[in-house]
DRENTORKOL-3810 file (N, C-alpha, C; in nm, 4 decimals):
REM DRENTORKOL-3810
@n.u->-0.3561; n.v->-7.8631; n.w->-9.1749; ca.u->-0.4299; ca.v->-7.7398; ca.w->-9.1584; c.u->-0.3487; c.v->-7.6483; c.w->-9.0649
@n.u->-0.3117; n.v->-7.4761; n.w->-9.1128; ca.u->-0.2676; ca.v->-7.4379; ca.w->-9.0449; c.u->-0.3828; c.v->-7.3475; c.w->-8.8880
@n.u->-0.2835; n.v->-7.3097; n.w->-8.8191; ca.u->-0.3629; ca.v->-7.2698; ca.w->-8.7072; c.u->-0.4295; c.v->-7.1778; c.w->-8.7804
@n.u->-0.4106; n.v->-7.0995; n.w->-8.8710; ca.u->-0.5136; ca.v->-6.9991; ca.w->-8.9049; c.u->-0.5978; c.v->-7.0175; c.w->-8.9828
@n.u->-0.5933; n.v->-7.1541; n.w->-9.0341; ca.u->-0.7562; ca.v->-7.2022; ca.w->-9.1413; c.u->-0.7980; c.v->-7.2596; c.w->-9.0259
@n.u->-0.7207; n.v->-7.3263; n.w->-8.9043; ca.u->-0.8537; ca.v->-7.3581; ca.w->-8.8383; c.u->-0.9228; c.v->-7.2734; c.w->-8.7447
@n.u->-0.8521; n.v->-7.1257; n.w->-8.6793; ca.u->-0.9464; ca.v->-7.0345; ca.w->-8.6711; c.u->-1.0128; c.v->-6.9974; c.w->-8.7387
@n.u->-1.0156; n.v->-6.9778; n.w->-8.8808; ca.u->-1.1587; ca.v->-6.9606; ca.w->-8.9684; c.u->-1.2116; c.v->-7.0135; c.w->-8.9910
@n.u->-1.1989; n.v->-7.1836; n.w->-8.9857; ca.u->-1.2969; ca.v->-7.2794; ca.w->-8.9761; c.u->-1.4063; c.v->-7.2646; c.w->-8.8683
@n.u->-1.3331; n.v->-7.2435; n.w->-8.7458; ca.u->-1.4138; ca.v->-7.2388; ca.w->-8.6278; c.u->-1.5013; c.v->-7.0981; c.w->-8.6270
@n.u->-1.4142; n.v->-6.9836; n.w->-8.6812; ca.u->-1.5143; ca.v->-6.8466; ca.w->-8.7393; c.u->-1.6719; c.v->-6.9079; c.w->-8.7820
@n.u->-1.6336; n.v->-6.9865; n.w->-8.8764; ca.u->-1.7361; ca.v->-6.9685; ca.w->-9.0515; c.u->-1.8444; c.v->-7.0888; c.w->-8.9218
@n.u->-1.7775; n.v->-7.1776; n.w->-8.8640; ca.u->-1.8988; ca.v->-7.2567; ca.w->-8.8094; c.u->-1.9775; c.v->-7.1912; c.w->-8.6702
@n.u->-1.9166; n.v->-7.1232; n.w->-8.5908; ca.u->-1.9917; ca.v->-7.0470; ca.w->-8.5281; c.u->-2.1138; c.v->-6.8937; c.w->-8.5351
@n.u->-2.0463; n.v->-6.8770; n.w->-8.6759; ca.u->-2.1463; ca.v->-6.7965; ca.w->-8.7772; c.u->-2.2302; c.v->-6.8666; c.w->-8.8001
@n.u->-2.2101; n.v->-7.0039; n.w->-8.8440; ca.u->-2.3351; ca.v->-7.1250; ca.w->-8.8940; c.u->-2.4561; c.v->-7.0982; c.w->-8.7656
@n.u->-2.4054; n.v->-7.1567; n.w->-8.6997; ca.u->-2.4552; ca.v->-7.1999; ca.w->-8.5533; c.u->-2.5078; c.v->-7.0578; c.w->-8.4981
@n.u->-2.4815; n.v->-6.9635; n.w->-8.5190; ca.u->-2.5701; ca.v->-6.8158; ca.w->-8.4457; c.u->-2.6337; c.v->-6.8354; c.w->-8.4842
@n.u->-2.6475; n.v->-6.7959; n.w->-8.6969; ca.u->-2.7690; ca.v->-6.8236; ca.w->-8.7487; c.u->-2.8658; c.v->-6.8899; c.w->-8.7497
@n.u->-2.7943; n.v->-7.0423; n.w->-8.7286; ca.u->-2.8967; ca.v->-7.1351; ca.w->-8.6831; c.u->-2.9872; c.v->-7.1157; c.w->-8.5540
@n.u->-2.9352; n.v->-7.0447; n.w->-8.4368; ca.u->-2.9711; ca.v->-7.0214; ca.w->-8.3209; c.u->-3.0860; c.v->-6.8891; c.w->-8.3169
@n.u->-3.0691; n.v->-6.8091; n.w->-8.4169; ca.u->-3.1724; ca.v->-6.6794; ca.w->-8.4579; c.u->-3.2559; c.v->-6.7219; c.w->-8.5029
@n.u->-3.2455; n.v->-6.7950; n.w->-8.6107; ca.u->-3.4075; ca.v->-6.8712; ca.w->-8.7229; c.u->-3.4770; c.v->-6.9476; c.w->-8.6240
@n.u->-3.4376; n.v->-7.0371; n.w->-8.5074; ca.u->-3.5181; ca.v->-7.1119; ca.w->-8.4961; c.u->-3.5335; c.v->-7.0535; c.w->-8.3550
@n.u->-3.4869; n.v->-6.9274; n.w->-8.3054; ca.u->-3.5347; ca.v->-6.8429; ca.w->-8.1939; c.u->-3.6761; c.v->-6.8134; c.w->-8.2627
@n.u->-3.6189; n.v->-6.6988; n.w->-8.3468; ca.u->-3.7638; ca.v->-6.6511; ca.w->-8.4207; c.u->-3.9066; c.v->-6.7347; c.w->-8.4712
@n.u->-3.8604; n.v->-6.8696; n.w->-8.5142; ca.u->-3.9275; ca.v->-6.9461; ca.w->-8.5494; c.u->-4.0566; c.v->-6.9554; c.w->-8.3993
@n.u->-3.9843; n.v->-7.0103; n.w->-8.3252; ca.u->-4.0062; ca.v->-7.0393; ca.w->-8.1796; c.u->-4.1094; c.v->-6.9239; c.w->-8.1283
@n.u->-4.0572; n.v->-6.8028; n.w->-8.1505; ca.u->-4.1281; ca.v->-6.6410; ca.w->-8.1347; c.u->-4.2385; c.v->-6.6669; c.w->-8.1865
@n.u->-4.2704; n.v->-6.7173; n.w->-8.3127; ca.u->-4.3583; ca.v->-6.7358; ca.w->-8.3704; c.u->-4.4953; c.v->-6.8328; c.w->-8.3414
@n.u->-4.4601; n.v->-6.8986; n.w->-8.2761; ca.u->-4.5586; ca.v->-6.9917; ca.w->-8.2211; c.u->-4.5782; c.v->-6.9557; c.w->-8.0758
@n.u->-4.5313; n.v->-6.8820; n.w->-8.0311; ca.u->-4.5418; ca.v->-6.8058; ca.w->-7.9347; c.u->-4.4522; c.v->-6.9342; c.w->-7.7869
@n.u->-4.3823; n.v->-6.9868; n.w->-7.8142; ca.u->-4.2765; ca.v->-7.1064; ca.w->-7.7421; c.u->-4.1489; c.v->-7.0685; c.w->-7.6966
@n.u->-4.1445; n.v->-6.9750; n.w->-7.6510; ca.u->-4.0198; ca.v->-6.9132; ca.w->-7.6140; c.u->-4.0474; c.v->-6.8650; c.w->-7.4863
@n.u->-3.9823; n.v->-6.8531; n.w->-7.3799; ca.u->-4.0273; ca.v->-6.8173; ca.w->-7.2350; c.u->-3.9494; c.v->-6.6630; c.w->-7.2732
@n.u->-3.9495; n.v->-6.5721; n.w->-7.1846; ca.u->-3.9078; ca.v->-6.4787; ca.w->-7.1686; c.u->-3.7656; c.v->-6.4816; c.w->-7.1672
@n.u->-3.7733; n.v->-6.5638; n.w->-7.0854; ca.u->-3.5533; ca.v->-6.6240; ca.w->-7.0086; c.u->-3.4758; c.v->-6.6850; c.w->-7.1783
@n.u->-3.5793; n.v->-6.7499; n.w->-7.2239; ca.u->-3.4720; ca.v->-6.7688; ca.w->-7.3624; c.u->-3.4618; c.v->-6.6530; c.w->-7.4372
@n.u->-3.5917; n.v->-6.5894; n.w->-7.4615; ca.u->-3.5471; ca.v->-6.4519; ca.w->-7.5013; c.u->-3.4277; c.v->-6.3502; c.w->-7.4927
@n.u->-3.4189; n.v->-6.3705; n.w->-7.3644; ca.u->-3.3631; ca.v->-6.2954; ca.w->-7.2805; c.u->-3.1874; c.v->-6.3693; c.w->-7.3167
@n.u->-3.1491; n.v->-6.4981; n.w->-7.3453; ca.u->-3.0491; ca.v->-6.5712; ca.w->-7.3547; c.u->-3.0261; c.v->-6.5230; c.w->-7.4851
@n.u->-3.0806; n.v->-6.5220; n.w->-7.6026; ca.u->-3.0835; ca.v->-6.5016; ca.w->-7.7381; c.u->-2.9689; c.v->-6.3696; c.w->-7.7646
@n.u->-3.0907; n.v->-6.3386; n.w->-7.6955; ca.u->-3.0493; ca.v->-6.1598; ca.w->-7.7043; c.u->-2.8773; c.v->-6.1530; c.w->-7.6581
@n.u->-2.8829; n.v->-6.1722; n.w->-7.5133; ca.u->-2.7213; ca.v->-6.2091; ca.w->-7.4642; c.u->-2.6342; c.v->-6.3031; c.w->-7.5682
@n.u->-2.6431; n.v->-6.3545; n.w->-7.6235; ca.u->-2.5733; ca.v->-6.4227; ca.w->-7.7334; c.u->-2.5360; c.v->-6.3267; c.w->-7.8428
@n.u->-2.6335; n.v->-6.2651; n.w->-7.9128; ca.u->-2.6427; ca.v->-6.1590; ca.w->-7.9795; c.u->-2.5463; c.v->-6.0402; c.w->-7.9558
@n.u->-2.5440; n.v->-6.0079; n.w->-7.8181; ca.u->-2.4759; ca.v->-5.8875; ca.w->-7.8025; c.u->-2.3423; c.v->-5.9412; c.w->-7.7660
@n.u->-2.3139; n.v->-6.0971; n.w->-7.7074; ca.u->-2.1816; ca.v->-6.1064; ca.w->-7.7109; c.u->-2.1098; c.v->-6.1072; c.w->-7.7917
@n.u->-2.2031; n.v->-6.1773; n.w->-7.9501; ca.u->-2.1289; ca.v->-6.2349; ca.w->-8.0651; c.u->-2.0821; c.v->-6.0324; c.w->-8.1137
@n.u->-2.1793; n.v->-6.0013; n.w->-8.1574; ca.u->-2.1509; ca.v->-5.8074; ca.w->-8.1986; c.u->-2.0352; c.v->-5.7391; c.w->-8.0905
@n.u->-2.0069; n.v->-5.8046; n.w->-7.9572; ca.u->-1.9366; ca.v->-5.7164; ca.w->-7.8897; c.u->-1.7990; c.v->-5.7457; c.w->-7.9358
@n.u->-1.8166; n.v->-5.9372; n.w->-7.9776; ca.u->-1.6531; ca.v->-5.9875; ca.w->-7.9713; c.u->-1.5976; c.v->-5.9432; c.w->-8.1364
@n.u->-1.7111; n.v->-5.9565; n.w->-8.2140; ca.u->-1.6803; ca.v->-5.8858; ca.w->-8.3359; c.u->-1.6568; c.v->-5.7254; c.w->-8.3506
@n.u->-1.6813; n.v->-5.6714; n.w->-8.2844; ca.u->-1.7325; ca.v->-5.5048; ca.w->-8.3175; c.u->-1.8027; c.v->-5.4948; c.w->-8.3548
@n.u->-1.8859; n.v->-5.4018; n.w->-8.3012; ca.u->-2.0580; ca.v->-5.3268; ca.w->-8.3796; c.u->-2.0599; c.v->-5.2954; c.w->-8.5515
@n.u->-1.9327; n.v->-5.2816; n.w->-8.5762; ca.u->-1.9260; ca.v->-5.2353; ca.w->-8.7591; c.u->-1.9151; c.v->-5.3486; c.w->-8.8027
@n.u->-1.8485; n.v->-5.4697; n.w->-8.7058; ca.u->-1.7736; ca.v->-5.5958; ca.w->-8.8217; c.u->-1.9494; c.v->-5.6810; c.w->-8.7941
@n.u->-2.0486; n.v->-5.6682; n.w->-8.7040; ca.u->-2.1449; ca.v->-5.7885; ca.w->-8.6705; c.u->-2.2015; c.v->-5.7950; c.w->-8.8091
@n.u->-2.2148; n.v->-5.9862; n.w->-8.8749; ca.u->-2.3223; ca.v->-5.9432; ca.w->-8.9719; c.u->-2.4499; c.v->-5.9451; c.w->-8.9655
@n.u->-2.5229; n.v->-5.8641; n.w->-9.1200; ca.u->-2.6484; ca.v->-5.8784; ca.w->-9.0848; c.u->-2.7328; c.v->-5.9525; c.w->-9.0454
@n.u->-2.7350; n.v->-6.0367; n.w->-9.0445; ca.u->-2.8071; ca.v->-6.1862; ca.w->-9.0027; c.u->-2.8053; c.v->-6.1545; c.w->-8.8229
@n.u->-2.7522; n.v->-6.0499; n.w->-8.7715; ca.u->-2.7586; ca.v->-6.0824; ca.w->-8.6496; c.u->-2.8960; c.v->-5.9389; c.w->-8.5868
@n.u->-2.9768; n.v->-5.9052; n.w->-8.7047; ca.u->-3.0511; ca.v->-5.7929; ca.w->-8.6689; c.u->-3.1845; c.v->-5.8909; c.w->-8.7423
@n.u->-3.1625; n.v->-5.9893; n.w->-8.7417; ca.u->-3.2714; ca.v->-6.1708; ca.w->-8.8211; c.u->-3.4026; c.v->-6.1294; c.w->-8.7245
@n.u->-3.3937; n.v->-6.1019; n.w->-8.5756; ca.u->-3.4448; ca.v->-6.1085; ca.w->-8.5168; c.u->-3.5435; c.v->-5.9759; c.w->-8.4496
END
């Protein structure tokens, strides 16, 4: 594997893993099980992942919430 399939490996699985981290935020929202502070963590995740991507490149899945 070269170094650059395994930076897109590590891309495509940390895309996995946001998503995974939004559905079961929201999920969580939903039952009302979320403290404020995870909220609050979510969100910071959110704006790091859109900052390190750029605001044009973030995908949609990251507005899930």
């Amino acid at each position: 594997m070269t170094n650059l399939q395994m930076i897109e490996a590590l891309c495509r699985l940390i895309e996995e893993e946001t998503k995974l981290l939004l559905k079961l935020a929201a999920r969580l929202e939903e039952i009302d099980a979320v403290t404020e502070a995870e909220k609050e963590a979510v969100d910071a995740v959110r704006k790091k992942y859109t900052a390190f991507l750029g605001h044009d490149e973030a995908p949609d899945f990251l507005n899930f919430t």
